[in-house]
C-alpha positions as a LaTeX table, in Angstrom:
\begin{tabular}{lrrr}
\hline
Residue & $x$ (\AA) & $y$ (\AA) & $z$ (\AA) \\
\hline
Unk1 & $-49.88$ & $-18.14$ & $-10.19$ \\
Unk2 & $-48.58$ & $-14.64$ & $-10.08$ \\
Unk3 & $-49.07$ & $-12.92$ & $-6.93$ \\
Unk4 & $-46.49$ & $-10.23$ & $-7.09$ \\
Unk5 & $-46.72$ & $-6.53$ & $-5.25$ \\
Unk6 & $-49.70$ & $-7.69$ & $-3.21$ \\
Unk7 & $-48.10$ & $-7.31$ & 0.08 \\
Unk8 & $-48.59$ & $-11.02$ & 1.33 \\
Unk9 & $-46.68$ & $-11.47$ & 4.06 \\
Unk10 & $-47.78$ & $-15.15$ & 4.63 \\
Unk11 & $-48.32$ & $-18.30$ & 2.04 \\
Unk12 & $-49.47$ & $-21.31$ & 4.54 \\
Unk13 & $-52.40$ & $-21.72$ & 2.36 \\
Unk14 & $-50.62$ & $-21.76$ & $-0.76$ \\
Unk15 & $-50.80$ & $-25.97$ & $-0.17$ \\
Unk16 & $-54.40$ & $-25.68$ & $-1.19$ \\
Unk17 & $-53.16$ & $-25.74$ & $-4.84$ \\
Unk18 & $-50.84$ & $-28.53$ & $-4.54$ \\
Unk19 & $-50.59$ & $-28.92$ & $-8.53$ \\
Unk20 & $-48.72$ & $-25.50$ & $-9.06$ \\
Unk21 & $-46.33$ & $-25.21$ & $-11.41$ \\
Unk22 & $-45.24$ & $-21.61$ & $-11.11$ \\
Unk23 & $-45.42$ & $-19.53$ & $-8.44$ \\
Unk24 & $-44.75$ & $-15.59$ & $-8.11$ \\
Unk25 & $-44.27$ & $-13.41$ & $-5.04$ \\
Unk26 & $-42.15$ & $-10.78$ & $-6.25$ \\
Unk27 & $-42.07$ & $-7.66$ & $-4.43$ \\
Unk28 & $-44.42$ & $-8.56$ & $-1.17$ \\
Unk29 & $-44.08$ & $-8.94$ & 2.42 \\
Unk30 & $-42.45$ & $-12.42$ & 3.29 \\
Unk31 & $-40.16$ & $-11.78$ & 6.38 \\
Unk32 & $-39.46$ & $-15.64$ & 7.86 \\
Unk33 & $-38.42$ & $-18.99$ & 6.46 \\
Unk34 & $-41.69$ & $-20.35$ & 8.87 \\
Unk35 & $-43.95$ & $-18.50$ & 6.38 \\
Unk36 & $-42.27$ & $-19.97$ & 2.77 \\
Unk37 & $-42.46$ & $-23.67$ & 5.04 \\
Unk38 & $-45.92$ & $-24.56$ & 2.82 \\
Unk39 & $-43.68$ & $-24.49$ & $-0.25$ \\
Unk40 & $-42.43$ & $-28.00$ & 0.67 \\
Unk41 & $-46.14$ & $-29.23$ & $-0.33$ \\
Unk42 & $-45.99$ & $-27.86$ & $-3.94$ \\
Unk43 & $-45.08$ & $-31.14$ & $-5.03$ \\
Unk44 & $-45.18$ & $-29.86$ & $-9.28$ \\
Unk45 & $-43.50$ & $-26.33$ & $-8.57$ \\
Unk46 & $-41.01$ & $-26.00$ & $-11.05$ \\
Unk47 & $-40.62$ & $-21.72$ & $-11.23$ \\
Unk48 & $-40.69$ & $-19.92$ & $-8.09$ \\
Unk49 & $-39.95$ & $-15.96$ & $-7.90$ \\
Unk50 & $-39.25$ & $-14.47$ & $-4.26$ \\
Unk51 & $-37.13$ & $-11.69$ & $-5.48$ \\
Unk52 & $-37.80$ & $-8.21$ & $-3.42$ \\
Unk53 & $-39.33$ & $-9.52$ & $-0.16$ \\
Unk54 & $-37.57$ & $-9.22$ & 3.10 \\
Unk55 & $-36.42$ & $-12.47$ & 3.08 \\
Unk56 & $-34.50$ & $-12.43$ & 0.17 \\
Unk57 & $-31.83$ & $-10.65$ & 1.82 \\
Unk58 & $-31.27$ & $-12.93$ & 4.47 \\
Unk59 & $-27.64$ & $-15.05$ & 3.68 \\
Unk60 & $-29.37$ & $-18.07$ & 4.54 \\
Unk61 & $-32.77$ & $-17.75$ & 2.43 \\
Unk62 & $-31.70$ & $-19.49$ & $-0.77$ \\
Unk63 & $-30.46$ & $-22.41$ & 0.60 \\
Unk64 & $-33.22$ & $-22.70$ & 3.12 \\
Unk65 & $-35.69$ & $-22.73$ & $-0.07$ \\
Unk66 & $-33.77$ & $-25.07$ & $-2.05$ \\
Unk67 & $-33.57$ & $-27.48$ & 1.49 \\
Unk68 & $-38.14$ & $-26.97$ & 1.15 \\
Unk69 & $-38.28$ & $-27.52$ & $-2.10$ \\
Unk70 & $-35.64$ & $-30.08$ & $-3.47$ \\
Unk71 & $-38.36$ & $-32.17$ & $-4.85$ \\
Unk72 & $-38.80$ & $-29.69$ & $-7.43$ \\
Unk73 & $-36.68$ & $-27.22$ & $-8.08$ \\
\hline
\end{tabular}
């Protein structure tokens, strides 16, 4: 699912497609680690693209999404 530049700031109902595979958010409006927290129910996820969003430049952000999504990624 490509959802880049769209300005999303939040993805808690990104769990309502559980069997995703790939998922971008390029270039949009995610600010915390509680609004990437639904990633931990994409269960299939293999690809995921957060580059450009707020949180990205937080120290902490890539090992927070690795902790979410281990099952995957």
């Amino acid at each position: 699912m490509y959802l880049s530049q769209n300005f999303i700031s939040d993805i808690t109902h990104i769990a309502q497609f559980p069997q995703l595979k790939v998922l971008s958010l390029s270039y949009n409006d995610i600010q915390s680690f509680k609004s990437i927290e639904a990633l931990g129910s994409l269960n299939y996820l293999q690809v995921l693209n957060l580059i450009g969003n707020p949180i990205s430049r937080n120290l902490l952000y890539y090992c927070y999404v690795i902790g979410i999504c281990n099952k995957t990624l």
